[in-house]
C-alpha positions in Angstrom: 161.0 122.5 -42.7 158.0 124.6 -44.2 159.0 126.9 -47.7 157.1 129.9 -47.7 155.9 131.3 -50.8 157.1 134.5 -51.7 155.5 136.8 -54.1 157.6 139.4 -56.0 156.2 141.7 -58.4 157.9 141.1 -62.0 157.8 143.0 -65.3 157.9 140.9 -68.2 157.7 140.9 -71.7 155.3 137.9 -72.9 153.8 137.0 -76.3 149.8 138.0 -75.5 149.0 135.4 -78.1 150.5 132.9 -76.1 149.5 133.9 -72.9 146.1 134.2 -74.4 146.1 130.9 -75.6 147.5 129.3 -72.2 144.5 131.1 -69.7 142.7 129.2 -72.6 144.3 125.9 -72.1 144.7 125.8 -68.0 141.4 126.9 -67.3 142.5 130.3 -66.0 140.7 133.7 -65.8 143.5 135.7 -65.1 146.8 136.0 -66.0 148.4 135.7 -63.4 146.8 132.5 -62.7 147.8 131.0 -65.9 151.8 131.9 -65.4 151.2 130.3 -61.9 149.9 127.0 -63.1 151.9 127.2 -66.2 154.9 127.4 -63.4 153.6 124.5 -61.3 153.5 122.4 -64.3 156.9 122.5 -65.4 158.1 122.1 -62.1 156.0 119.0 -61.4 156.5 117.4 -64.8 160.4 117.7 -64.0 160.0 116.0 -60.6 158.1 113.1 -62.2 160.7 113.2 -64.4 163.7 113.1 -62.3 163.2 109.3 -61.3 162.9 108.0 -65.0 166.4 109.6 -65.4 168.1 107.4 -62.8 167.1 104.5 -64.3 168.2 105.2 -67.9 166.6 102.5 -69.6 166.9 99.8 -67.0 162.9 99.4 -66.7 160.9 97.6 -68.5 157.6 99.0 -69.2 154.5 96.5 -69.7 151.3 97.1 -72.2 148.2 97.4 -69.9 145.9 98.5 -72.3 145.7 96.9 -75.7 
């Protein structure tokens, strides 16, 4: 099953300093852009995240670079 995206219009209240500062750090030239990809990072870090928390420990991670 396919999720379609949908797009709602939002008023927010949002430090400009800090939103300045992210379109800085992502890259973005709007911002609405930076929000997005601001967005699609949290949500991807927690799904990379989700498997390292169902092992709680029981890995054992190996050097590879020295």
């Amino acid at each position: 099953m396919r999720h379609r995206a949908t797009i709602r219009h939002t008023h927010l209240q949002l430090n400009q300093a800090k939103l300045t500062r992210a379109k800085t750090v992502l890259g973005a030239k709007m911002e609405t852009d930076a929000i997005e990809r601001a967005l699609a990072l949290v949500v991807e870090e927690h799904m990379l995240d989700q498997p390292l928390k169902r092992v709680k420990g029981r890995m054992q991670l190996q050097k590879v670079f020295r």
